[in-house]
N, C-alpha and C positions, 0 to 999 in steps of 0.2 A: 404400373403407373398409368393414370387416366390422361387421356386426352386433354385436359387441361392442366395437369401438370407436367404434362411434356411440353407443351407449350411454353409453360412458367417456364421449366428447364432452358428451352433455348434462349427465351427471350435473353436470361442473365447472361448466357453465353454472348448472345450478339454482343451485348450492352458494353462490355469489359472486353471483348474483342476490339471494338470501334476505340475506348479508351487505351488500349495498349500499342492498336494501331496510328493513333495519330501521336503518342507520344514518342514511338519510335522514329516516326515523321518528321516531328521539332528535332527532337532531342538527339538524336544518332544521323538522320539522313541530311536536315539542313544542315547541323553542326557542321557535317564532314567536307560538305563544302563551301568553305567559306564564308558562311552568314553565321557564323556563332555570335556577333552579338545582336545581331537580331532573337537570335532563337533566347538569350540572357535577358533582352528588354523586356520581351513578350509573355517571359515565363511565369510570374505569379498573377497575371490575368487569366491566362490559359491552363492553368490550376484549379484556380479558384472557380473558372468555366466549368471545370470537369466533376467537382464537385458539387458545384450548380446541378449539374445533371443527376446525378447521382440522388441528391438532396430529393431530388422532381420520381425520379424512380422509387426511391424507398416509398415516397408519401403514396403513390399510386400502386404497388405493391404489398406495400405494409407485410407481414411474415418477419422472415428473417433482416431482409433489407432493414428493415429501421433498428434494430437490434447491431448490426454488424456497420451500420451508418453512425452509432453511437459508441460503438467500439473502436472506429477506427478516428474518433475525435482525440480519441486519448491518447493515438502513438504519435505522441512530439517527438516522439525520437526518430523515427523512422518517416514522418509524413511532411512535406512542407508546412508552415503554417497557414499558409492563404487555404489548405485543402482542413486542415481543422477548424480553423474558425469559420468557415463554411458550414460544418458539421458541427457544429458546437451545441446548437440550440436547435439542434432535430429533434422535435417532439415526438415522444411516440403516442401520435393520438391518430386514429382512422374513426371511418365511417362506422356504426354502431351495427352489431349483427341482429336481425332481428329474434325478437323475445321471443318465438312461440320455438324456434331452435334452440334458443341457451335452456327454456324450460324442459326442451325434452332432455337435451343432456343432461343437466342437474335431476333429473328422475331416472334418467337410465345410470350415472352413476349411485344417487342418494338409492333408489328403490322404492319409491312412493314421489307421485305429483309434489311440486313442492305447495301449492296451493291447501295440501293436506297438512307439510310440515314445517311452517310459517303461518302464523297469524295474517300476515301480509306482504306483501312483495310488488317494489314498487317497479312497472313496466318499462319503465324510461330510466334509462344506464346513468348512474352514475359517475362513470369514466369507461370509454372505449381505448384498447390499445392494442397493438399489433397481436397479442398470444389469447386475449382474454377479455372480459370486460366485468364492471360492475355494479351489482345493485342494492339498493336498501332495502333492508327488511325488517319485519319484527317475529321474535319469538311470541309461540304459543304458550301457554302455560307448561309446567313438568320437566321443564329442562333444567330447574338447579342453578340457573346462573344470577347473578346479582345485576344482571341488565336486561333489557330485552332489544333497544336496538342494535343491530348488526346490518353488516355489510356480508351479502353472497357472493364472491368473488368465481367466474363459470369460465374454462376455455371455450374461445372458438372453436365450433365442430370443425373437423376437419385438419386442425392447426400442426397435428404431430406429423399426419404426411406432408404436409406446405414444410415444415420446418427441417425434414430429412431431403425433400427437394432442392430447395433451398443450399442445403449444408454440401449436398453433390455436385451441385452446379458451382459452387467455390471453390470445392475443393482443386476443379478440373480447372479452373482459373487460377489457385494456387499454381500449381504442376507446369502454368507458361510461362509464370510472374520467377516460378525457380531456373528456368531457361537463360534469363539475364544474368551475367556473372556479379555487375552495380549492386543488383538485391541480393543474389544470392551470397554475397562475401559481407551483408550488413545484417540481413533478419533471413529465420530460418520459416517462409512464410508457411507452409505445413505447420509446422510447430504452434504454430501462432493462430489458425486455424483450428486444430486439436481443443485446446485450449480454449479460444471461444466456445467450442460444441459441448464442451463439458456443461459450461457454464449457461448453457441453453439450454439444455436436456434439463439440468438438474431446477432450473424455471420454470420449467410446462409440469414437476412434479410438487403436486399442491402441499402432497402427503410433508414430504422434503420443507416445503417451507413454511409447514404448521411447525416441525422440530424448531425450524431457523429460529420463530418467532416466539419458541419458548425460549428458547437457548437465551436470547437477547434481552427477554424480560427477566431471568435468572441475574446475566450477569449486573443488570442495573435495578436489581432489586431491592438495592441500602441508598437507591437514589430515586427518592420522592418527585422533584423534580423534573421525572425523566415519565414520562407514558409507554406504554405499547399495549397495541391489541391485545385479548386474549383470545383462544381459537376456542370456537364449540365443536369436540371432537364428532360427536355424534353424525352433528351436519358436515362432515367433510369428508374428502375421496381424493382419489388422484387427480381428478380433474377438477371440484366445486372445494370450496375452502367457505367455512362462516366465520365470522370472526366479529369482535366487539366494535360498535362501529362511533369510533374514537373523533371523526373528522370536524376541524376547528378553521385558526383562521390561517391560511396559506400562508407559510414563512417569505412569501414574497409578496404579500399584502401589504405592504409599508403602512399603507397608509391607517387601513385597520387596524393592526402592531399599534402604532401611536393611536389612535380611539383610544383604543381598551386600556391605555397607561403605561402602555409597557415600552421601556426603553428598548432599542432596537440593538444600540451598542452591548445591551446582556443578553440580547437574544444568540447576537453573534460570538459572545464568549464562550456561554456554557453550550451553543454547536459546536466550535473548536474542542471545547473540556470533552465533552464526549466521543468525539473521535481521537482524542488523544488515548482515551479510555481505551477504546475497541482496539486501536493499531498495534498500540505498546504495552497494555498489559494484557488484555482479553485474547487479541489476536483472532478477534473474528468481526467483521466491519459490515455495516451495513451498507453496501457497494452501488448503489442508487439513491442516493439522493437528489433527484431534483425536487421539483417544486410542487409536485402530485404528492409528493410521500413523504412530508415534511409541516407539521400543522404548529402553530403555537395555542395553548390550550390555557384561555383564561379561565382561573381559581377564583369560584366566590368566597367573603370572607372579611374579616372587617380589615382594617388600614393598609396600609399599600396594597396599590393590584398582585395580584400573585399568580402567578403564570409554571405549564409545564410546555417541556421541550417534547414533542410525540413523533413516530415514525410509524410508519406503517408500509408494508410492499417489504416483504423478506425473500421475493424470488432468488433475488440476487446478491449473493453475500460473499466475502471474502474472506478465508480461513487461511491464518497466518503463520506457517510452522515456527517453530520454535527456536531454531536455530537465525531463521530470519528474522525473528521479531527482535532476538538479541542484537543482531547487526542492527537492524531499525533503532531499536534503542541506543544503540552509540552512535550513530550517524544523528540522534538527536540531542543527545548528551554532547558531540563534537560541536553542532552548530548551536545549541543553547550555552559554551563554555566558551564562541569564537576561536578554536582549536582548530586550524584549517589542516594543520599532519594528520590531526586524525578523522576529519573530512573524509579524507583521501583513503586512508586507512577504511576505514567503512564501506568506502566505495568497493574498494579492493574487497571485503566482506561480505558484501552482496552480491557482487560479479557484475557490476557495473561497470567496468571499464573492459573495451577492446584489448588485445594484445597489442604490447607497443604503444602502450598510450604512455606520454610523457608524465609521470608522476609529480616530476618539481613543478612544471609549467600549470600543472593543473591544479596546487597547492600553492604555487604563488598567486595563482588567480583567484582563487577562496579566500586567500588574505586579502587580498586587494578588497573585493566585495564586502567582506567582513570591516574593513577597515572605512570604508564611503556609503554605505545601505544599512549594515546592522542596529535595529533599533528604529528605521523609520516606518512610520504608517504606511498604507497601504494606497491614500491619495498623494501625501510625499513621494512615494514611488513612483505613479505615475505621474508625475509632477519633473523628473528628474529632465536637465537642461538636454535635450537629445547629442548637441555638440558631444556632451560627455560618455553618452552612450556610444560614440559613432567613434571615440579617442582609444574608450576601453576595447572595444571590436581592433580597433586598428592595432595596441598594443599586443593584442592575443590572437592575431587573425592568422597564426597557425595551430593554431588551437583550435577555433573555431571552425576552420576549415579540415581538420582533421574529425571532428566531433567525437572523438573518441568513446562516447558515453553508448549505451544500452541499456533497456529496462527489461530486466528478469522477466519470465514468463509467469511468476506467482507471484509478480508484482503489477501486473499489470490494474487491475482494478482497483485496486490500492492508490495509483497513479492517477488515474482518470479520476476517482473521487475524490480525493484530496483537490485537483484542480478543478472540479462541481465543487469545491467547498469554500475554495477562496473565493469565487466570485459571491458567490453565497455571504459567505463573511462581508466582502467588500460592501456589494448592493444595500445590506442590514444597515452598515456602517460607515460610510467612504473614509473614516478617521480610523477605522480597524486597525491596531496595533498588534500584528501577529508576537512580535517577540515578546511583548509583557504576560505572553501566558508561553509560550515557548523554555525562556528563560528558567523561570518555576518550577516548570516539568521537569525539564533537564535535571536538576539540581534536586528535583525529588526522587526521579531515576538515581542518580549518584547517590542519596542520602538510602535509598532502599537497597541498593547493591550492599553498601555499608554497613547495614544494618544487617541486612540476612546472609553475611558473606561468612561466620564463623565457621561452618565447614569447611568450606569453600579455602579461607586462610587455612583451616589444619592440614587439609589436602595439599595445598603449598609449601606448607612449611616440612610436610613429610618429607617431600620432592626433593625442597632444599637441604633437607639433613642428611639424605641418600647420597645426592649431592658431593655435598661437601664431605663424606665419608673416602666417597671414591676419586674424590680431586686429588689424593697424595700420590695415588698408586696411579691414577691415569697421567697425572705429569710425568715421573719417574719413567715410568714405560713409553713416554714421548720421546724424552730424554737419553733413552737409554738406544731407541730405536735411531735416532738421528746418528749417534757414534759410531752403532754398529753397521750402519750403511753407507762404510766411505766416508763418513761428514764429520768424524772422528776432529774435535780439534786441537791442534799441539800447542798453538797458542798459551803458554802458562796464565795469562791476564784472562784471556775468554772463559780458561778454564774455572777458573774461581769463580768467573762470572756465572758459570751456570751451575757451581754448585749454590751458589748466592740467589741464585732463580730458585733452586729446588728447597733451599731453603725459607723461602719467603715465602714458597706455593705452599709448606706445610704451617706456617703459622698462618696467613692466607685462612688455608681450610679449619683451623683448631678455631681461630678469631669468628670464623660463618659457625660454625658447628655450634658456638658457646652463645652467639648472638640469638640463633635460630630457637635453642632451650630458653633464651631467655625472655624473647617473644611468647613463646611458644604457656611459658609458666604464667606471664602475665594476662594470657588471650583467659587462661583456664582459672586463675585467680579472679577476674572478671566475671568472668559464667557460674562463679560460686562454689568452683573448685578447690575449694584451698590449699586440700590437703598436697595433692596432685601438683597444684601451681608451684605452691612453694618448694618443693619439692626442687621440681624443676629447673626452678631458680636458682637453689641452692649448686646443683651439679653446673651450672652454667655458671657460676662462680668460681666453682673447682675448676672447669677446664680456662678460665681469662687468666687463674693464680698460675698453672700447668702453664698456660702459653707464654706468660710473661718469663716465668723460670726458666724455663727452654732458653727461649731469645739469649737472655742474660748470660747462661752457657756457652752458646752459638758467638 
C-alpha cells in the first residue's frame, strides 16, 4: 500500500471513529445520566449533522465513499431518516481526471492510441464520477455497426486499489459498529458490507456490464418503446466499454419533457411498466436510476410526438432469484387485491419480519392503510391531514416502536431503486397514481399464474389423490392407537361416536378421491384430451355412485 493510500486508510478510520465516538457520547453517556431528554430533543439534528459530514467527505473523497454514501440512503430500515434524506441526493459527480491519463489507459487496455481507433474523441468528459468517466466519440469506418456516434466510457487509473482501500477501511469499521449489542441484534453489519463489495467489484468490470447491457436489451426486445445502448465489442476491456451513444433529454428535464410534446404523466407510467417488468417477471433490474442514466428520446414521425423510455449505466444491476421473485410477486399480487393476511404472509416469504414480530398487529395495520391510502395519488399522500398521521403512530406505537421489519440482503437494491423511482415518478407527475398501474399488474400476475398453472394443478391434484387414498388407513391407525394407549373408551355413546367418525372419514376420503378424478377429467377434457378426460370422469362417477351406496348401507 502506497503512502497515500495509507493515508486514505486512516483518514476513514479517524472519520467513523469521531462519529461513533460522539454517538456513544449523546446516546449511552448523557442518556445514563439523567439528560435523556435532552440527548431525544437533539437527536435528529445531531444525525442529520453526522451525515452532513459524511455527505462533505464522500464529495472530497469520491472512491468508494460516494458509492457507500448512496448505499446507505437506502437502509430505511436500519438508518434514521434525518441521516437518509441527508444522503438521498448524493451525486456521484467529482472533479474530471485528466484526459492525457484516461487516453493512456484506454490504450494500454484497447492496444492501439485510441486517436488511431476512433475517428474522434472528444477531450472534455462527458460525465465525471467517482470509478470512471465519460466521453464522446466517433467511429472510424470497418466497424459494421449501424451508428457511429458512441460514448467511451474509461476507469479512473488507479481506482481498483482506492476501491480495495477503501473496502478495508470499512470493513475494520464494520468489526467496532459489531461491538454494540443495539446494532448487532438488528443488522448483521459484515453482511451488509460483503454485499456492497460484491456489487462494487462487479462495477469496476466493464467486461460484466457489456453482458448486463445486452442481457437488458434481450429482455426488452418486443418493446419498441424502450431504448438501450448497444456495446462495440471490439472497443471494450475490463476497464474502457464503447457503447452507442443514445444520450437524449434528462428524465428530469421537465421542462424540455413538455417542449418536445410529451406528457410527463406517460413518461412516469411506462418508467413504473418497466420496472414492473424487470422486478416481477425478468428478475434482473436496472439498479441505478438516477438522473444521469435515464433519457427520454424524442421519435421523429408524423402525428403525435412519439417518444422512447432509454437507460444507459448497467454497472450496477440487480439479479432477482427466483424463489424471491415469486414472493415479490405475491406480496404484489397481496397489495394490488388489498389482501392485508397475505401482505403479511409475503412478508413472512421474504423474511421480512424479525422473530416475535406480532403477526395480527401488523395485518391489522395493512388493513387499516389499505382501508384510508389505497387508490390515492401520490400528491394526495403528501397532502394527508398530519393530525391523522400522528393518530395512526399513536394507535400502532407498539408496533412502531418495536419496528419489527428488515430488508433482505438481496433485496437491498431492489429497495433503494424502487424509492429512486417514486420520487422519480412523483417529480414527472405530482398527480402520479401508483395503484392504477399496480392494480393491473397484480391481476395480470393472477391471470398468468392461471393460465400457466395446468401442471402445476396436475402436480396438486396427484398430492390430493395420494391423499386422500391414505386418509382411511391414517384415521383408523389414529383411532386405533388412542385405544390402545389407556384412552380405550367404555363409554357406549363415545363409542359409536367414533366408529361414526371412522365412518364419515371414509366417505370423507371416497367423496375427495371421486372429486379430485373429477377435476382432474375436466382439467384434461380442456387441454384436448378427451379420450383421458372422459374417461376420468366417467370412474369419478363410479366411485360418488360407490360412495352414495356405502352410506345408504352404513
Amino acid at each position: 500500500m502506497t503512502s497515500s493510500l495509507r493515508g486514505r486508510y486512516r483518514h476513514i478510520l479517524r472519520f467513523f471513529a469521531g462519529v461513533i465516538a460522539r454517538f456513544l457520547w449523546w446516546d449511552v453517556v448523557l442518556r445514563r445520566v439523567g439528560l435523556r431528554r435532552r440527548v431525544l430533543r437533539t437527536r435528529p439534528e445531531r444525525y442529520r449533522r453526522e451525515a452532513a459530514r459524511f455527505r462533505a467527505l464522500a464529495i472530497r473523497m469520491g472512491g468508494v465513499m460516494i458509492k457507500i454514501g448512496q448505499f446507505l440512503s437506502s437502509r430505511l430500515d436500519v438508518l434514521p431518516r434525518e441521516i437518509t434524506d441527508e444522503l438521498a441526493n448524493l451525486q456521484d459527480e467529482v472533479p474530471a481526471e485528466d484526459f492525457s491519463a484516461i487516453a493512456a489507459l484506454a490504450q494500454e487496455e484497447l492496444g492501439a492510441p485510441i486517436t488511431r481507433l476512433f475517428a474522434h474523441v472528444d477531450p472534455e468528459p462527458l460525465a465525471a464520477a467517482s470509478l470512471g468517466q465519460v466521453h464522446r466519440a466517433r467511429l472510424g469506418p470497418g466497424h459494421g455497426t449501424e451508428f457511429v456516434d458512441v460514448v467511451i466510457k474509461v476507469q479512473r487509473p488507479g481506482i481498483a486499489a482506492v476501491v480495495e482501500t477503501d473496502l478495508a477501511a470499512l470493513a475494520r469499521v464494520a468489526r467496532w459498529l459489531m461491538r454494540y449489542r443495539p446494532i448487532r441484534t438488528h443488522s448483521d453489519v459484515p453482511a451488509l458490507l460483503r454485499e456492497f463489495s460484491v456489487t462494487l467489484h462487479e462495477e469496476i468490470d466493464y467486461q460484466l456490464e457489456a453482458e448486463n447491457a445486452a442481457t437488458f436489451l434481450a429482455n426488452f426486445a418486443d418493446h419498441p418503446e424502450v431504448r438501450v445502448p448497444r456495446v462495440v465489442r471490439e472497443l471494450s476491456a475490463m476497464r474502457v466499454l464503447t457503447l452507442e451513444d443514445v444520450s437524449a433529454i434528462k428524465i428530469t428535464d421537465y421542462d424540455a419533457i413538455t417542449a418536445a410534446g410529451i406528457d410527463r404523466g406517460d413518461v412516469a407510467r411506462r418508467l413504473l411498466a418497466t420496472y414492473l417488468q424487470q422486478i416481477f417477471e425478468d428478475g434482473f433490474v436496472h439498479a441505478d436510476p438516477h438522473p444521469g442514466n435515464l433519457f427520454v428520446t424524442p421519435v421523429d414521425g408524423d402525428g403525435p410526438p412519439r417518444w422512447k423510455l432509454t437507460f444507459v449505466d448497467f454497472g450496477m444491476v440487480s439479479r432477482i432469484p427466483d424463489s424471491v421473485r415469486d414472493s415479490l410477486r405475491e406480496l404484489l399480487i397481496a397489495v394490488g387485491t388489498r389482501d392485508a393476511g397475505r401482505v403479511v404472509r409475503a412478508y413472512q416469504m421474504l423474511d421480512m419480519l424479525l422473530p416475535g414480530a406480532d403477526l395480527a398487529a401488523i395485518e391489522r395495520a395493512e388493513a387499516q392503510v389499505f382501508d384510508r391510502y389505497w387508490g390515492l395519488s401520490m400528491n394526495e399522500l403528501r397532502n394527508i391531514d398530519p393530525q391523522e398521521v400522528r393518530e395512526f403512530a399513536h394507535q400502532y406505537r407498539d408496533l412502531l416502536l418495536d419496528m419489527p421489519f428488515q430488508v433482505p440482503q438481496n433485496l437491498l437494491y431492489v429497495v433503494r431503486t424502487v424509492a429512486i423511482l417514486s420520487g422519480m415518478c412523483t417529480g414527472l407527475d405530482p398527480d402520479f397514481n401508483l395503484w392504477s398501474q399496480l392494480g393491473p399488474f397484480a391481476r395480470k400476475l393472477v391471470a398468468d399464474e392461471t393460465s400457466s398453472g395446468l401442471d402445476r394443478w396436475l402436480d396438486q391434484l396427484g398430492d390430493t389423490l395420494m391423499a386422500a387414498v391414505a386418509l382411511p388407513g391414517q384415521a383408523t391407525r389414529v383411532l386405533t392407537q388412542i385405544e390402545s394407549r389407556g384412552l380405550a373408551v367404555r363409554d357406549e355413546q363415545a363409542t359409536r361416536s367414533l366408529r361414526t367418525l371412522r365412518r364419515s372419514v371414509d366417505r370423507l376420503s371416497t367423496t375427495v378421491a371421486g372429486a379430485a378424478l373429477l377435476v382432474a377429467g375436466a382439467v384434461l377434457v380442456a387441454a384436448a384430451d378427451d379420450g383421458v378426460g372422459i374417461a376420468l370422469m366417467a370412474v369419478a362417477g363410479a366411485v360418488f355412485l360407490w360412495a352414495a351406496a356405502s352410506g345408504a348401507r352404513r
